[in-house]
VOPA-757797 format. One record per residue (C-alpha): residue number from 1; x, y, z. Coordinates in steps of 0.5 Angstrom, whole numbers, padded with zeros to 4 digits. Example, Ala and Ser with C-alpha at 12.3 -4.5 7.8 and 13.67 -1.06 7.14 Angstrom:
! VOPA-757797
+-----+-------+-------+-------+
| pos |    c1 |    c2 |    c3 |
+-----+-------+-------+-------+
|   1 |  0025 | -0009 |  0016 |
|   2 |  0027 | -0002 |  0014 |
+-----+-------+-------+-------+
! end
This chain:
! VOPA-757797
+-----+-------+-------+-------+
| pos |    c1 |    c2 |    c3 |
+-----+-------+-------+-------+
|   1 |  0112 | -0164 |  0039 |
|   2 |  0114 | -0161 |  0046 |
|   3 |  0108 | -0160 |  0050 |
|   4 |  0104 | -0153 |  0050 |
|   5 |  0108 | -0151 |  0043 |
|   6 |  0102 | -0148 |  0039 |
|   7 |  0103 | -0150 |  0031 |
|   8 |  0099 | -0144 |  0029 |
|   9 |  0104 | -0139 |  0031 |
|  10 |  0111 | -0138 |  0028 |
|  11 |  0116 | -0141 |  0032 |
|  12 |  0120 | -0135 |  0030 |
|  13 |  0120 | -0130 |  0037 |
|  14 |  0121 | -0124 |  0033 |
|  15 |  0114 | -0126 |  0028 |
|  16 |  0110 | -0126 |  0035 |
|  17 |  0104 | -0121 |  0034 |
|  18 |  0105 | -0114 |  0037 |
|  19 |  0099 | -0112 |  0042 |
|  20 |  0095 | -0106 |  0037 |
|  21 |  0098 | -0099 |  0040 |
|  22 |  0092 | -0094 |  0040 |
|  23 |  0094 | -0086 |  0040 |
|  24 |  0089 | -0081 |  0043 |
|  25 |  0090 | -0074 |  0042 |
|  26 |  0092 | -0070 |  0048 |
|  27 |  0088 | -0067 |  0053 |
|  28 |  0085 | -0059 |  0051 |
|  29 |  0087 | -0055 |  0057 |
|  30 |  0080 | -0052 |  0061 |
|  31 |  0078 | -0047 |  0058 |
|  32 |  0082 | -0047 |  0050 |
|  33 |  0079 | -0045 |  0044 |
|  34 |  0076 | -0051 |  0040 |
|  35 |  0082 | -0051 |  0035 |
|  36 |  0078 | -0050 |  0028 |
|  37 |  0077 | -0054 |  0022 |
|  38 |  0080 | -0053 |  0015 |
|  39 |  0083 | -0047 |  0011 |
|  40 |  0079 | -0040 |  0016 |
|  41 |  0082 | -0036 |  0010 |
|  42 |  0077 | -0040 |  0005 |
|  43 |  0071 | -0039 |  0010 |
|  44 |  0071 | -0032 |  0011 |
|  45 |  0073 | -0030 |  0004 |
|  46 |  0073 | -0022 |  0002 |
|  47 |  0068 | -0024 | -0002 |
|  48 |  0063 | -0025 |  0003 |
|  49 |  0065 | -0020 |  0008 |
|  50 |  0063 | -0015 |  0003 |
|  51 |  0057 | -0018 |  0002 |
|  52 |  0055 | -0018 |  0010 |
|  53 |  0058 | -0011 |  0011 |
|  54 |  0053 | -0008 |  0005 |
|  55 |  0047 | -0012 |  0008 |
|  56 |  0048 | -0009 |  0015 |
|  57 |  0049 | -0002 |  0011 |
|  58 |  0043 | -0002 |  0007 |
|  59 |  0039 | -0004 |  0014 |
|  60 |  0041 |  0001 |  0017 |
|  61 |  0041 |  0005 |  0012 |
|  62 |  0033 |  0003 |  0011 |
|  63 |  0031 |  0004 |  0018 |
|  64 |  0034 |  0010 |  0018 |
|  65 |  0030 |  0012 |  0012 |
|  66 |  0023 |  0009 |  0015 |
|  67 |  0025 |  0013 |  0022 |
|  68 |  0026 |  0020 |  0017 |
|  69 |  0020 |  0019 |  0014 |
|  70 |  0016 |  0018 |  0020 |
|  71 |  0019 |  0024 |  0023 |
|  72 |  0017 |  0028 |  0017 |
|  73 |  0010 |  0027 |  0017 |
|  74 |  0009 |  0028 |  0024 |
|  75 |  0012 |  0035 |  0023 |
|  76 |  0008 |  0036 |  0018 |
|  77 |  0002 |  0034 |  0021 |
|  78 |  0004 |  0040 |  0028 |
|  79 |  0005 |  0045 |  0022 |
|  80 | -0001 |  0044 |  0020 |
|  81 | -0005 |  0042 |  0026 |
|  82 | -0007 |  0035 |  0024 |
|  83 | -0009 |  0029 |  0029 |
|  84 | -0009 |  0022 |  0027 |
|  85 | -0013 |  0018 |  0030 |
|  86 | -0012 |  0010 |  0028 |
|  87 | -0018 |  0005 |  0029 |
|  88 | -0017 | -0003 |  0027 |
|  89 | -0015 | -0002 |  0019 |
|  90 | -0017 |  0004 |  0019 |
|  91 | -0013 |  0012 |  0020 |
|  92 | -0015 |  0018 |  0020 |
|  93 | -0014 |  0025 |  0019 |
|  94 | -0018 |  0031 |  0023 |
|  95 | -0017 |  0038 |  0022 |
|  96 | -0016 |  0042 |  0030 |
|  97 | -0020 |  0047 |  0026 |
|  98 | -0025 |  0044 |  0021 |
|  99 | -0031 |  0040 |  0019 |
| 100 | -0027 |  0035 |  0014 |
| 101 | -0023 |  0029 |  0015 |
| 102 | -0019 |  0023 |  0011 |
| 103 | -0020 |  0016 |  0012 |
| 104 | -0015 |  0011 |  0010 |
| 105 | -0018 |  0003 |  0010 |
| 106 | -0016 | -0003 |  0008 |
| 107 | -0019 | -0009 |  0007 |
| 108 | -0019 | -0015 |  0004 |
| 109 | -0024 | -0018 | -0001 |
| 110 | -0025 | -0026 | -0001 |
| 111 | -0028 | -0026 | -0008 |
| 112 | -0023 | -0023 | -0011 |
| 113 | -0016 | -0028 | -0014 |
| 114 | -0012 | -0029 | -0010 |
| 115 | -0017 | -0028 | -0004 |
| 116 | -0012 | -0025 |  0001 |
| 117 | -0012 | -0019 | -0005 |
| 118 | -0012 | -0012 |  0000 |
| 119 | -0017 | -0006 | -0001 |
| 120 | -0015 |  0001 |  0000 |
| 121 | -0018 |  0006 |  0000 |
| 122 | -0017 |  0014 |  0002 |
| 123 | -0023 |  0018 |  0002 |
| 124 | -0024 |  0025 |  0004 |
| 125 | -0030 |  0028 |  0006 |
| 126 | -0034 |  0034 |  0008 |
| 127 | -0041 |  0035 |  0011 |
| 128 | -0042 |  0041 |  0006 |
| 129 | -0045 |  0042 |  0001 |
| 130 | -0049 |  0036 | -0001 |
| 131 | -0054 |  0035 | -0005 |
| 132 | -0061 |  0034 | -0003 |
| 133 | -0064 |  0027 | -0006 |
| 134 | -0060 |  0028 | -0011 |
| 135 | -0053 |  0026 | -0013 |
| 136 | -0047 |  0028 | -0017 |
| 137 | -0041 |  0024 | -0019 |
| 138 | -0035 |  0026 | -0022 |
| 139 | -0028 |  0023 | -0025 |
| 140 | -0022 |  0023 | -0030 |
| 141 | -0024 |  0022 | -0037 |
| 142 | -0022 |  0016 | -0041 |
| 143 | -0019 |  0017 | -0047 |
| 144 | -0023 |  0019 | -0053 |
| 145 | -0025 |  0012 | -0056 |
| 146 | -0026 |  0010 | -0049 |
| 147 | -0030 |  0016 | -0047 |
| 148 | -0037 |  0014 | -0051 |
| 149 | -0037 |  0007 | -0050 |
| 150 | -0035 |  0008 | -0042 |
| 151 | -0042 |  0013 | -0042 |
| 152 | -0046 |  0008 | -0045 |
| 153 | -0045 |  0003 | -0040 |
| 154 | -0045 |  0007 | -0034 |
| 155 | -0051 |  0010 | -0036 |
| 156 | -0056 |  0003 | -0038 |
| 157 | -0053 |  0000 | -0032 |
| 158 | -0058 | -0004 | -0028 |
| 159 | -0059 | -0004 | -0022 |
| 160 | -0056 | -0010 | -0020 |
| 161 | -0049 | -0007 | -0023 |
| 162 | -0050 | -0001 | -0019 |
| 163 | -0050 | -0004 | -0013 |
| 164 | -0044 | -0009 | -0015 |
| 165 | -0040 | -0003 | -0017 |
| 166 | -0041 |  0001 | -0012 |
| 167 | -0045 |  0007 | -0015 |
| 168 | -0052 |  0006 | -0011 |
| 169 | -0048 |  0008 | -0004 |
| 170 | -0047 |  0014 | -0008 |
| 171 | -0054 |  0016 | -0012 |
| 172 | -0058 |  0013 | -0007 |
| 173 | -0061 |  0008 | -0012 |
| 174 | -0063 |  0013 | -0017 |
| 175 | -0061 |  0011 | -0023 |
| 176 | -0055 |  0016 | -0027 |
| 177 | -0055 |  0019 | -0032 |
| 178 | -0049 |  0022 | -0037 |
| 179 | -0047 |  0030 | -0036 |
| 180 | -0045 |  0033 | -0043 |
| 181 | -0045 |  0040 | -0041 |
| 182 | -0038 |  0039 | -0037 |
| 183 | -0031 |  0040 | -0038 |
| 184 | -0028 |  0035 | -0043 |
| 185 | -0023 |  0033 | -0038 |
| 186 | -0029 |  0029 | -0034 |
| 187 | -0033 |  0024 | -0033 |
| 188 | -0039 |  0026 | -0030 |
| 189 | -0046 |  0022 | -0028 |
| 190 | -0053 |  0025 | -0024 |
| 191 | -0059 |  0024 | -0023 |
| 192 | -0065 |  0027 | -0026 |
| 193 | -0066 |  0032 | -0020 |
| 194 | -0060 |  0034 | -0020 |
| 195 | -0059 |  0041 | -0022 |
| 196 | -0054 |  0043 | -0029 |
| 197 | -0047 |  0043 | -0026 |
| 198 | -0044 |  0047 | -0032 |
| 199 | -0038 |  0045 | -0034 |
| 200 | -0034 |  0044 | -0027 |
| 201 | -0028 |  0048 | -0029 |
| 202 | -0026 |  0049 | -0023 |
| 203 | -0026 |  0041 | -0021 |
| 204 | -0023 |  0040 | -0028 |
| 205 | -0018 |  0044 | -0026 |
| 206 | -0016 |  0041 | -0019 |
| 207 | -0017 |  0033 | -0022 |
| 208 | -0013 |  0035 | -0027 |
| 209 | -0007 |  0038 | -0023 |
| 210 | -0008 |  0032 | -0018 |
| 211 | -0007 |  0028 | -0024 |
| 212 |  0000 |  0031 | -0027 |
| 213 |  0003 |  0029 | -0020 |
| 214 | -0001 |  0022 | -0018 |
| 215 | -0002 |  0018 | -0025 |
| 216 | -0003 |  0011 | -0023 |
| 217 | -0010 |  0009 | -0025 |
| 218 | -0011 |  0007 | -0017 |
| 219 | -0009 |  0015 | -0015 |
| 220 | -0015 |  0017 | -0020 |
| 221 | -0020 |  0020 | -0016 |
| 222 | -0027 |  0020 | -0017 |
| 223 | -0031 |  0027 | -0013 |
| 224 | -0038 |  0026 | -0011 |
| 225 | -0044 |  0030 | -0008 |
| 226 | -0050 |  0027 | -0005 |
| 227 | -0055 |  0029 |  0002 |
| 228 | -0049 |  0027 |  0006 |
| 229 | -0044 |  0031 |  0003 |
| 230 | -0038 |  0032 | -0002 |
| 231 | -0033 |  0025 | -0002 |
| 232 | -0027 |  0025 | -0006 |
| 233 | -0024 |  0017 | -0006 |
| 234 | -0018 |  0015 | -0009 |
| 235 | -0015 |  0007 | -0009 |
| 236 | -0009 |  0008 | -0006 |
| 237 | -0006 |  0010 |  0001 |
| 238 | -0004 |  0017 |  0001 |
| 239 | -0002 |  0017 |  0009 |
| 240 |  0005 |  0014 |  0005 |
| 241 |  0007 |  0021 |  0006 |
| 242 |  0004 |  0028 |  0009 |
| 243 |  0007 |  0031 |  0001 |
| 244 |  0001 |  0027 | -0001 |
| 245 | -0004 |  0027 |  0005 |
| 246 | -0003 |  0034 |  0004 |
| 247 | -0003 |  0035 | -0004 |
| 248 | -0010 |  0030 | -0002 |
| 249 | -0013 |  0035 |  0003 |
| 250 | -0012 |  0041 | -0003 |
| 251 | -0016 |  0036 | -0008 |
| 252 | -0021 |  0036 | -0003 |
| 253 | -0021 |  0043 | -0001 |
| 254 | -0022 |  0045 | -0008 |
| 255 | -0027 |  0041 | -0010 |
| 256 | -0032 |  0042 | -0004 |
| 257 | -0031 |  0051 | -0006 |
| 258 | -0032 |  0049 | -0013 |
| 259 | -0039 |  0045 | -0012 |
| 260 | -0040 |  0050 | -0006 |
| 261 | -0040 |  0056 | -0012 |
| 262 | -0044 |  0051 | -0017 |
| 263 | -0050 |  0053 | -0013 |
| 264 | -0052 |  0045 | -0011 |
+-----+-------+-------+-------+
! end
């Protein structure tokens, strides 16, 4: 063996290990786009272009929507010489000339299920006529088999379930009691002193044609008349739209004559 003759290697010169050669990939120019990964073709398929395309055309179309709209109802409150005036959760409608107003809250009720369930109400209301220690309130009525079982809870109801419903802030805390004299079309309660309403025609009529136009249950309206004037209440926003504001400000406007003429 000669000396510095390593017996691990191959004495063969052309068996020598080859050094390892690494390739790197050339220098991209400053300033070139990244090449891009994959098939583009694939990324951006027609199918999602379209997609894409009609989001952006139904977004614009919505806000357009919501621009017009908005545009609307400020003309129609100039034609009429409406202000609106908006407070915290609350929007209301006053009148240039006039001594009524709407009032739209909304609010939210913890007791309720989920708790962050949203109250609104829009209420329309007149200082006169009113009713002096007395009160009247008035409504839709429910369907025939309803009706009787509906005037039979109302009327034996406690004080405590007035309060809970609301009732008292309209009778003052006197207790109500069915009307049979008015128009089948209404539900109506009074107190003792008040004086005989007759058939309410005329407010049958106005609740009536609202109705035919509002019919959900939330768009229902209740009228009524204490000291403190003429209210009609409904649960739903009717500043949606100035054809609504100004269906309601009618509703409102008909049953304050109607209870005006009833001599209250």
């Amino acid at each position: 063996m000669k000396r510095g003759q390593n017996y691990l290697l191959p004495h063969d010169a052309s068996a020598r290990a080859e050094p390892v050669r690494t390739t790197w990939p050339a220098a991209r120019p400053r300033g070139a786009s990244p090449q891009p990964v994959g098939n583009t073709e694939s990324a951006m398929n027609p199918f999602s272009i379209l997609l894409v395309a009609a989001t952006l055309i139904l977004a614009a179309a919505l806000v357009l929507w919501s621009l017009r709209k908005r545009a609307a109802f400020r003309s129609g409150l100039a034609q009429r010489g409406w202000q609106l005036l908006k407070r915290g959760q609350s929007s209301t409608v006053v009148p240039a000339v006039g001594d009524w107003k709407v009032t739209m809250t909304r609010s939210y009720a913890a007791q309720m299920t989920p708790p962050s369930t949203q109250i609104v109400t829009t209420v329309w209301t007149a200082p006169t006529p009113a009713a002096q220690a007395a009160a009247l309130i008035a409504g839709p009525a429910p369907r025939p088999e309803l009706r009787e079982l509906a005037t039979e809870l109302l009327g034996s109801a406690t004080a405590a379930m007035t309060r809970w419903l609301g009732i008292d802030r309209v009778s003052g805390g006197l207790p109500l009691h069915a009307v049979p004299s008015v128009d089948p079309r209404l539900l109506a309660f009074a107190t003792e002193n008040y004086s005989s309403p007759g058939a309410m025609t005329d407010i049958a009529d106005a609740v009536s044609a609202w109705c035919e136009v509002y019919t959900a249950e939330r768009e229902h309206p209740v009228v009524s008349i204490n000291d403190a004037g003429v209210c009609v209440r409904v649960r739903t926003d009717v500043l949606r739209s100035f054809d609504q504001l100004d269906a309601f400000v009618d509703l409102g406007d008909r049953c304050r004559r109607a209870l005006g003429r009833s001599g209250t």
